[in-house]
C-alpha positions as CSV (number, residue, x, y, z in Angstrom):
1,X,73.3,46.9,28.3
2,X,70.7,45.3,29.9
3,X,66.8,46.6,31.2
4,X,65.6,46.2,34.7
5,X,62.0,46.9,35.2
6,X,60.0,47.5,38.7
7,X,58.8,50.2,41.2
8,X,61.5,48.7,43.6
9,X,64.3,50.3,41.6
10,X,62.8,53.9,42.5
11,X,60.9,56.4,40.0
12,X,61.9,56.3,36.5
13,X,62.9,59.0,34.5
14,X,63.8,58.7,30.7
15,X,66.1,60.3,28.2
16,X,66.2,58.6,25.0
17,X,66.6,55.2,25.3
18,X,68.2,55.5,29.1
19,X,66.4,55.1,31.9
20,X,66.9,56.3,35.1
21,X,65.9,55.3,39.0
22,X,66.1,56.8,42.0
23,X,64.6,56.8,44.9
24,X,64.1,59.4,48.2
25,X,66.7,61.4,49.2
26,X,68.5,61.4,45.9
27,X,65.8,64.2,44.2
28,X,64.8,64.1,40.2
29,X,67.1,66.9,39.1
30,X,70.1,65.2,40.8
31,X,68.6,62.2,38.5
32,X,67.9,64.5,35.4
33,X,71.3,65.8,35.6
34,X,73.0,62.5,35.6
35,X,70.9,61.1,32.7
36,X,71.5,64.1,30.8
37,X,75.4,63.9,31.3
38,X,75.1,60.2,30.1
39,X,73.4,61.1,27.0
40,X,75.9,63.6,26.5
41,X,78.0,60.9,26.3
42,X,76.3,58.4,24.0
43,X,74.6,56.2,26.8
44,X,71.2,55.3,26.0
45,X,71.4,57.0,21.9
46,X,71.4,53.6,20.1
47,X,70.3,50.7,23.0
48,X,68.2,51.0,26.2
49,X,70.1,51.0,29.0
50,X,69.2,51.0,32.7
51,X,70.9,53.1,35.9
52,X,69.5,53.5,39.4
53,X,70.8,56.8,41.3
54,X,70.8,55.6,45.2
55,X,72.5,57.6,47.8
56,X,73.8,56.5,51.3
57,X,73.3,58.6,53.8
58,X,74.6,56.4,56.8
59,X,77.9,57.4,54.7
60,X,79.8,60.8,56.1
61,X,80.0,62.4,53.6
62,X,77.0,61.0,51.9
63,X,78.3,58.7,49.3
64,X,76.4,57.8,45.7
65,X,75.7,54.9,44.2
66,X,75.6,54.3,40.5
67,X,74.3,51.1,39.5
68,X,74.8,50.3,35.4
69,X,72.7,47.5,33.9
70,X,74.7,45.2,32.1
71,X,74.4,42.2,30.4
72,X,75.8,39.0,32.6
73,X,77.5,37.5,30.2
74,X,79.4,40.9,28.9
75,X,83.5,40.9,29.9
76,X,84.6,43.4,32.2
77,X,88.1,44.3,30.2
78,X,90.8,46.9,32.1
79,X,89.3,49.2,29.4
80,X,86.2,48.7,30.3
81,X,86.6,49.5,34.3
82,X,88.5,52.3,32.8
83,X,85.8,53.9,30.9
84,X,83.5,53.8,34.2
85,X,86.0,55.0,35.9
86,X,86.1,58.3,34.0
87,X,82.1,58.4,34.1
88,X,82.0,57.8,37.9
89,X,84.8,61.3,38.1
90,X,82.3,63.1,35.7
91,X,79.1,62.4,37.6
92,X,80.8,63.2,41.0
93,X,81.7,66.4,39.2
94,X,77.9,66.7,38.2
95,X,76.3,65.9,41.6
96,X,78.9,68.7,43.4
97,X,82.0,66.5,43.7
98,X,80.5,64.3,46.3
99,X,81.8,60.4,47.0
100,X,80.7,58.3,44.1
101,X,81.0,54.3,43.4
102,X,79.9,52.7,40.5
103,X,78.6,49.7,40.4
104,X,78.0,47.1,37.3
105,X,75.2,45.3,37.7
106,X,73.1,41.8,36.1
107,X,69.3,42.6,35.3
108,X,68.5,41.9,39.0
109,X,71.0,44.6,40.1
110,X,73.3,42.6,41.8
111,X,76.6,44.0,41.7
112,X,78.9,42.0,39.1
113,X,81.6,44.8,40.2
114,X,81.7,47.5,42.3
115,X,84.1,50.8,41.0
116,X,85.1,52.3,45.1
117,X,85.3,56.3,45.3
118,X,89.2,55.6,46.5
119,X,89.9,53.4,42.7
120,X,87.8,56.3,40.9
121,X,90.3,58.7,42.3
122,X,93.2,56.7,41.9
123,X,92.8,56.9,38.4
């Protein structure tokens, strides 16, 4: 995975080698508990990795964005989308089973693919 750096991204909170952003209204314990489900999982133990925490609230319900750094030249396999699709179920789970996409991003956080609430719950 790949590091962003900048105030733009939101505050940054670390655990490990991950990083988390987020800015206003998603609030540092909904940011805490995310990082601290992706340690759990092994994100951030052995490389930095970047995530920004954004939430929409023009969305009813509001829906959650979670934006992975990665690098741009790294393949997005069907195991691969897989995998985030099981993270994006497990963070919903963690932030009160709201709406949650994932998106995969280059080190400017432009999406390189976006994971929908409706294909997380398909799987």
């Amino acid at each position: 995975m790949q590091r962003v750096f900048g105030s733009e991204y939101g505050t940054p909170r670390k655990k490990d080698k991950l990083t988390i952003y987020y800015k206003s209204p998603v609030t540092e314990t909904e940011a805490d508990s995310v990082a601290s489900l992706l340690t759990s999982f092994g994100f951030g133990k052995d490389k930095y990795i970047d995530v920004q925490l954004v939430r929409d609230v023009t969305k009813v319900p509001a829906l959650y964005k979670v934006k992975f750094v990665t690098e741009s030249n790294s393949t997005l396999t069907d195991d691969v989308i897989a995998n985030f699709k099981i993270i994006g179920l497990l963070i919903s789970a963690t932030l009160g089973n709201v709406e949650t996409d994932i998106h995969i991003c280059d080190g400017g956080m432009k999406d390189r693919k976006v994971i929908t609430w409706s294909e997380i719950q398909s799987e």
